[in-house]
N, C-alpha and C positions, 0 to 999 in steps of 0.2 A: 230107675233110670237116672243116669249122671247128669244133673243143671249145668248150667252155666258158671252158676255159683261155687262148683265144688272144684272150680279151677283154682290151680296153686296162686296165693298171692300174688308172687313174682311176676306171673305171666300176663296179670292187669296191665301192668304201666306197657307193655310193649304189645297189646293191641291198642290201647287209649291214645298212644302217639302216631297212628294211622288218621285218628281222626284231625279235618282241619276245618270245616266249619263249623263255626263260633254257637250255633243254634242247635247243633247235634254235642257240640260239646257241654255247652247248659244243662241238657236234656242227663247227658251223664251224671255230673253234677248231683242228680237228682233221684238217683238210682240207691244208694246207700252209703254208708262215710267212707266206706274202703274208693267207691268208684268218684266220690268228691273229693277225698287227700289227694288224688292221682289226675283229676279232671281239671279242677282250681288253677292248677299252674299252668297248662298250658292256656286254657281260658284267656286268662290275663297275660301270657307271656308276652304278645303283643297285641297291642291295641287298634284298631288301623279305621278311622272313619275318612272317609274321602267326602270330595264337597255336594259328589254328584249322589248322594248318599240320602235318600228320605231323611225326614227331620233331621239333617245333619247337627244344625248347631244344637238343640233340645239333645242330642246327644253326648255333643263334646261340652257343653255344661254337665249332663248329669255325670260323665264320665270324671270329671274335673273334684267334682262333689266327693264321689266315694271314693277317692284315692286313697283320704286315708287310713281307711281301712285293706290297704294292699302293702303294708309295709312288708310283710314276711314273703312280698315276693318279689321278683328281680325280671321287672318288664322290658321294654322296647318304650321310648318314647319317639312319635312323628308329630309334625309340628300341624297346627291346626288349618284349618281354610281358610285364604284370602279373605273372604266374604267378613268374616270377622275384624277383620282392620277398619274397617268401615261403622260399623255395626255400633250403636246405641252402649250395648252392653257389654262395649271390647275392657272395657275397667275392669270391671266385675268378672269376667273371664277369665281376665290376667292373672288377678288374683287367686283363683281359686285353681288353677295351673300353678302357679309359684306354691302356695299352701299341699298341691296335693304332693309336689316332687319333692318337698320338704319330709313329708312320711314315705316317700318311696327311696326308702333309707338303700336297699340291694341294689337301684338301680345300677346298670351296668354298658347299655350303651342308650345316646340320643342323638335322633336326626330331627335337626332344627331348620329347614332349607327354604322356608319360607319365606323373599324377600320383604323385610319390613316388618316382619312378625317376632323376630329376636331382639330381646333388651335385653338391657345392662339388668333387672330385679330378672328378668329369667337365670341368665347367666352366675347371681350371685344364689339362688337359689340350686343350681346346679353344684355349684363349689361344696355343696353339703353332704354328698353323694358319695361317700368314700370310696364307694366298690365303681365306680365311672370308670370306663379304661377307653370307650369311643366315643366321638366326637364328629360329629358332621354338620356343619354350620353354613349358614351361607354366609358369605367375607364381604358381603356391602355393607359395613358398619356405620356409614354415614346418617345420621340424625336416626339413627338405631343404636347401639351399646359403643361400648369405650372399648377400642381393640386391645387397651393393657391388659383389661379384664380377664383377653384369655389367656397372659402369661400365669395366673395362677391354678390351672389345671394343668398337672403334674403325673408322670409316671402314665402319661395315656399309652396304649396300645397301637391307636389306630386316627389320624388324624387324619380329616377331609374335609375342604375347603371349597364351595362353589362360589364362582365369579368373586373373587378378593380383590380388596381395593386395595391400593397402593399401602396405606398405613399396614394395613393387617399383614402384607408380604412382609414389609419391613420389619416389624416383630416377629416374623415366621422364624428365623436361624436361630435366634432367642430363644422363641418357645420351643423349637426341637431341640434346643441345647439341656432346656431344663426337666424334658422326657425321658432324658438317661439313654439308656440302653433298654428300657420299656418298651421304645415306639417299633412297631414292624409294619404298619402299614399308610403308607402316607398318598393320599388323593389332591391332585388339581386340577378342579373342573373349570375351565374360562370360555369363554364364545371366541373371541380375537383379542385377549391378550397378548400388550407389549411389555408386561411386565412383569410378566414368566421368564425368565430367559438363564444362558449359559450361568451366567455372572448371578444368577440367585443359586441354581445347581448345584455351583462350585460351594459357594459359601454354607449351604447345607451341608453339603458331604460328609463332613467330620463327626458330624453327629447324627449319621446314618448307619453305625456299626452292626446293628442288625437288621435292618428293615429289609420284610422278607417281600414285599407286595406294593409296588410303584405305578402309580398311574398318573400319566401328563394326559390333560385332554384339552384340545384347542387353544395352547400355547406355540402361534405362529414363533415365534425367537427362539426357541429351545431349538440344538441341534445334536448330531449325535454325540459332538462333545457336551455337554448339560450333561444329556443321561446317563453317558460313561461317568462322570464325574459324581453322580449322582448314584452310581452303585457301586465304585470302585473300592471303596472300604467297606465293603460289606464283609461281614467275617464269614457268616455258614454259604452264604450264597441266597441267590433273588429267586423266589419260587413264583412270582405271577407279575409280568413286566404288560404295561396297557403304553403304546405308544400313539395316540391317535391327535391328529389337526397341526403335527408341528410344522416344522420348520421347512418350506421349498429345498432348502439345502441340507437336511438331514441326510446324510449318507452311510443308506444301508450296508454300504461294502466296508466302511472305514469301520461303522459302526462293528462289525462281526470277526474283524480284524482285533481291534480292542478289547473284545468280551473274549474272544480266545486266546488272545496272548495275556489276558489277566487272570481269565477263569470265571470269568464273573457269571456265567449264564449255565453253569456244569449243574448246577441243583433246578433249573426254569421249569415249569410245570404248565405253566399258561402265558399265554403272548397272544395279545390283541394287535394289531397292523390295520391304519387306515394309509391307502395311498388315491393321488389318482390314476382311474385304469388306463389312461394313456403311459404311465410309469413302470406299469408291471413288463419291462423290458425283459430278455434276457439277464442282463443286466444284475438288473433287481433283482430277479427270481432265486440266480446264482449269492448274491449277499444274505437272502433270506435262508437258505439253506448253510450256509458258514455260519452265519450267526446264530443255530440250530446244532451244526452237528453235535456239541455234548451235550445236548438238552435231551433230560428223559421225559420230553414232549408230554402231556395230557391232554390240554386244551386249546385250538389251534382257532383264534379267528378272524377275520378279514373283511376292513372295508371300503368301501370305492367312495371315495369324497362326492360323486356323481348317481343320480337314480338313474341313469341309460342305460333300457333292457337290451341295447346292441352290445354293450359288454355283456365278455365272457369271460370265467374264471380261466384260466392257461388248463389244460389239461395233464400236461408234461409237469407242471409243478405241483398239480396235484401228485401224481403218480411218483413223484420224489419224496413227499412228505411222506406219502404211503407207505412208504417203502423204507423207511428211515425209522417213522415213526409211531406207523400205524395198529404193531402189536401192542402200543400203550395208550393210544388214544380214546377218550372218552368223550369228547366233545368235539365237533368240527361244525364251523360258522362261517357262512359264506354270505354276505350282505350286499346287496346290489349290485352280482356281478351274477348272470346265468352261469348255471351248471348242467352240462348235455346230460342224457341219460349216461352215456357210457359211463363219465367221470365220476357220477352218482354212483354205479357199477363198482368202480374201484371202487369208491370210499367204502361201500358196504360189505365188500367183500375181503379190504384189506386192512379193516377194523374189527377184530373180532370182541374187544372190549366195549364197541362206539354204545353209551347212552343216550347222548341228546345230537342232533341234528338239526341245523337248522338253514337251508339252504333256498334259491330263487330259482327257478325252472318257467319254462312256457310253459303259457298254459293248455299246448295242444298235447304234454308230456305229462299233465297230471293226472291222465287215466291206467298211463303203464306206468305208476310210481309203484305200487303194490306189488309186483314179486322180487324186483329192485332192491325193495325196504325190507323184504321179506327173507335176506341175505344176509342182513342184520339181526344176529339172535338176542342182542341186549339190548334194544332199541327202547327208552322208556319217556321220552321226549322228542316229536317228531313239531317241524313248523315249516310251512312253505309258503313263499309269497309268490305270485303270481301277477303279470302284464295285466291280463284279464280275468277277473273270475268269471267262471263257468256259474249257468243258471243251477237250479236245487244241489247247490254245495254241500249240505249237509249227508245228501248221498252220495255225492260222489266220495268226500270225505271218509262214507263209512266202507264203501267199494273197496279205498284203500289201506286201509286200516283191516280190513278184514282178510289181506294177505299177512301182514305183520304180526312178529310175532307175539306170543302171548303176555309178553313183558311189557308191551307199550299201556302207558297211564294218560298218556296226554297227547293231543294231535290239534293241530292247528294248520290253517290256510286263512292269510290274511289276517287280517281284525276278529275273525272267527276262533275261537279257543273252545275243545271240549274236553273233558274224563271219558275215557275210554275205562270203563267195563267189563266184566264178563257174565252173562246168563247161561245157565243150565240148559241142554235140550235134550229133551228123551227122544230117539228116532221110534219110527215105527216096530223095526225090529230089535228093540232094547236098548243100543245102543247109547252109551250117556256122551255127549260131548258139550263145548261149550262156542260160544259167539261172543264177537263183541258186541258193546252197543253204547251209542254217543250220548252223554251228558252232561248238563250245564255245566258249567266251569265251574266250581262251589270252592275254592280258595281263594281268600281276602285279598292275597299278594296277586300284585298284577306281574302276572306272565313275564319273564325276565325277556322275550323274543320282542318285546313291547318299547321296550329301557334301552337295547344296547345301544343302537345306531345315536351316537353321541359328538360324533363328529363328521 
């Protein structure tokens, strides 16, 4: 009889990269060198302790310690817990962080977002990191690290910035000047910055010739001239545009006018939109589809500056997108804006590619979600928030899920997030078929349905 083991080498690494819990993948590890060459990397590919995490800090000390023994591999760096700022032993920490990134010779990208936790020795031990190409920092450099510091990281790929103070913007045209033609994707995260605006936009642009992936987030002054100006030399074209918390006077219609007499938006793949819902005029609706029509649309999502479950999403401008867009869409996100059954209706039936879904429904609508969803044959990320939750959510949850097709991995309502499953059952009369069934979340990263709502 044929093992397990007499499977072709090749065909190791592509069941081993199904697996994502950290404990199962140890376990591999542990099986023999074929299934450790192949386990090891991902293992370590990222590292992820969070603060609410048992023995958190006993962790990201010992974590800190064996670094350097990971040089031969090219991880994820996140930045540590608060709690350690404080902490007796924030010295000694530091140190042994600076000492391990120093042997994490591949490293390749790091997110440091931690207000108050990035210095100037983190930063200088980063600069050692040849293979570095992202960058995520948080921009309060105030009695934290020296902002020149970050003009000597070069040739990055992917720069992102949360809450930047005035110095660090200052040098920002500088530092994207010295990234070349490398950078393609540039992030700014602010709460109510005033100083984000058109007049920084402009001054970037020149040395934006390829960035493929633009995100402004809660920069009231940016208006749609910024972010025209701010893709307008793009050479291939902008494949993922996040326009979310700008400017009261951003105008969608100017803006769509500009992207199509330029071209700028003919390669766009994904577009985020927050507005508020008292704004989704006519109006609006009609800019948002101009500013669209040569988009070969994938990812479409949308959010209402406001939680009021008395909004609704337009229906009519659903059924435009659909209709425009929807033989390519793989994603549609609809955040604090109800969606009726019918419109749900459309989306499922006029996406036959849709993967993830993540929309808001009454909760008197969350029992007929399942032959809806079940319209959807590629469905493999379902999330739905709800006014009220319903009492033993877990069954209702599984009610509907168990119309859904066989493709769904993941289902959520609310704070709730499961794996979705399948068991074997033999019927009485032979018959083999299968069920789902709900289980604990078991991957490190927290649910992107968690993260987006950003402004």
């Amino acid at each position: 009889m044929a093992e397990f083991t007499d499977l072709p080498l090749e065909i190791l690494p592509l069941i081993v990269q199904h697996i994502v819990k950290a404990s199962h993948l140890a376990a591999l590890c542990l099986v023999n060198r074929s299934f450790h060459a192949f386990a090891v990397p991902l293992l370590y590919e990222r590292i992820v302790i969070f603060p609410w995490y048992k023995d958190a800090k006993t962790r990201v000390r010992s974590f800190t310690r064996i670094r350097k023994r990971m040089n031969d591999l090219a991880p994820e760096i996140r930045d540590f817990p608060k709690a350690f700022l404080i902490s007796e032993k924030y010295q000694t920490l530091r140190e042994n962080c600076i000492r391990g990134i120093q042997h994490t010779t591949h490293l390749r990208s790091c997110t440091w977002t931690r207000d108050g936790s990035l210095q100037n020795p983190i930063l200088e031990a980063l600069q050692g990191c040849p293979d570095l190409c992202e960058l995520e920092i948080n921009g309060h450099h105030e009695d934290n690290y020296d902002p020149s510091t970050l003009m000597t990281f070069r040739n990055l790929r992917k720069i992102s910035i949360i809450m930047p103070s005035g110095p660090v913007l200052h040098l920002l045209p500088r530092w994207v000047e010295y990234t070349g033609h490398s950078l393609r994707n540039l992030t700014l995260i602010c709460k109510t910055s005033a100083l984000v605006n058109d007049s920084l936009l402009e001054e970037l642009s020149p040395n934006l010739p390829c960035i493929e992936h633009l995100y402004l987030v809660g920069c009231p002054r940016v208006t749609h001239e910024g972010v025209w100006a701010a893709i307008r030399n793009n050479l291939q074209g902008i494949l993922g545009l996040g326009i979310e918390g700008l400017s009261s006077s951003f105008d969608i219609v100017l803006f769509g006018q500009m992207c199509r007499k330029g071209g700028g938006l003919t390669n766009l793949k994904s577009i985020t939109l927050t507005t508020h819902p008292d704004f989704i005029t006519k109006t609006w609706m009609e800019g948002v589809m101009d500013l669209l029509s040569e988009s070969p649309l994938e990812m479409f999502q949308i959010y209402a500056t406001e939680n009021n479950h008395s909004h609704s999403f337009d229906p009519h401008l659903c059924s435009r997108l659909i209709t425009s867009h929807g033989h390519r869409l793989l994603r549609f996100s609809v955040h604090r804006l109800r969606i009726t059954l019918d419109t749900l209706g459309i989306i499922c039936t006029g996406c036959p590619e849709l993967q993830q879904l993540f929309v808001h429904v009454s909760s008197s609508s969350l029992e007929s979600l399942g032959p809806i969803l079940a319209q959807a044959r590629k469905l493999r990320t379902v999330h739905v928030n709800l006014a009220h939750r319903p009492p033993r959510i877990q069954d209702v949850a599984l009610a509907v899920v168990s119309h859904c097709s066989p493709t769904i991995v993941q289902f959520g309502i609310d704070t709730r997030v499961w794996q979705v499953s399948r068991e074997i059952v033999k019927q009485d009369d032979g018959i083999i078929s299968t069920r789902p069934v709900l289980n604990m979340y078991e991957n490190p990263e927290i649910p992107e349905q968690f993260l987006v709502v950003r402004a």
